[in-house]
N, C-alpha and C positions, 0 to 999 in steps of 0.2 A: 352551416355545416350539417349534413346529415347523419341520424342517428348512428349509423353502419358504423361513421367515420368518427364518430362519438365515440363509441363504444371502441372499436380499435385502438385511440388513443391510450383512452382509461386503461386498457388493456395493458399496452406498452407499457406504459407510466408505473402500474403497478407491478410488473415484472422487474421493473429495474427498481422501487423498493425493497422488493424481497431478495434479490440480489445482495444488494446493498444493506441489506439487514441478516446478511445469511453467516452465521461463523463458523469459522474457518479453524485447521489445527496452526496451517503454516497461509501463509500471501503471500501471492508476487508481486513483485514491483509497481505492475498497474493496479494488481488489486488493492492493494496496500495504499498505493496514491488515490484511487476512487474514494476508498473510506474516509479517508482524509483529509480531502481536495488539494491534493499535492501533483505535479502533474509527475508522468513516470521515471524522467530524467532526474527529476530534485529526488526523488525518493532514494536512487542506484546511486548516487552520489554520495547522499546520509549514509547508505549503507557503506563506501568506500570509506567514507572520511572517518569512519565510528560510531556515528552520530546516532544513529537507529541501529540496534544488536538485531545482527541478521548472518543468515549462515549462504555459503553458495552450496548450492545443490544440481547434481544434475537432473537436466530438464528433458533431457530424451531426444533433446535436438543440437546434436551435434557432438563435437568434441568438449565444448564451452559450459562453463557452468551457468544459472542463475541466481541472483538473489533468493532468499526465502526470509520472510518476516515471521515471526510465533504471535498469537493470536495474545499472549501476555504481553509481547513488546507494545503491539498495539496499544493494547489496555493502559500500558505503561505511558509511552506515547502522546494518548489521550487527556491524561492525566498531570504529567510532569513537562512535555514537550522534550525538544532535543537533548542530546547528552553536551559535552561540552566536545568542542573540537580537539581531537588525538594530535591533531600536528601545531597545535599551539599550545600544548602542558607544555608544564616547566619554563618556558620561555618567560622573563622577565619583561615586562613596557616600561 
């Protein structure tokens, strides 16, 4: 491999740590799953089910809103993992 294509990569590689080391007030869904390795679908989903505290916000595209995650859920997230699932409280097994 030559240096150019060396150096390129390095390049790449560390743009998407500082990416990924960069905080945020609010994440979307991808960003929120990158941090996390969660892919974007499981994240919109946590955030459906309750499982991750997230607000919809409008995103500027469209009528539709998006997920938005706070930078403390994350932390939280991090920390604690999922909430407990909303559509099986109370339910007895």
């Amino acid at each position: 491999m030559k240096l150019n294509e060396r150096l390129e990569r390095i390049e790449s590689m560390l743009c998407m740590l500082v990416e990924r080391q960069q905080q945020r007030d609010w994440y979307s869904t991808d960003q929120f799953g990158r941090a996390v390795s969660l892919a974007e679908f499981t994240v919109r989903e946590h955030c459906r089910l309750g499982r991750l505290k997230a607000e919809k916000r409008r995103s500027g595209r469209g009528a539709h809103c998006s997920w938005a995650i706070s930078h403390s859920e994350l932390l939280r997230f991090q920390k604690e993992g999922l909430l407990p699932d909303r559509s099986t409280r109370g339910v007895s097994r």
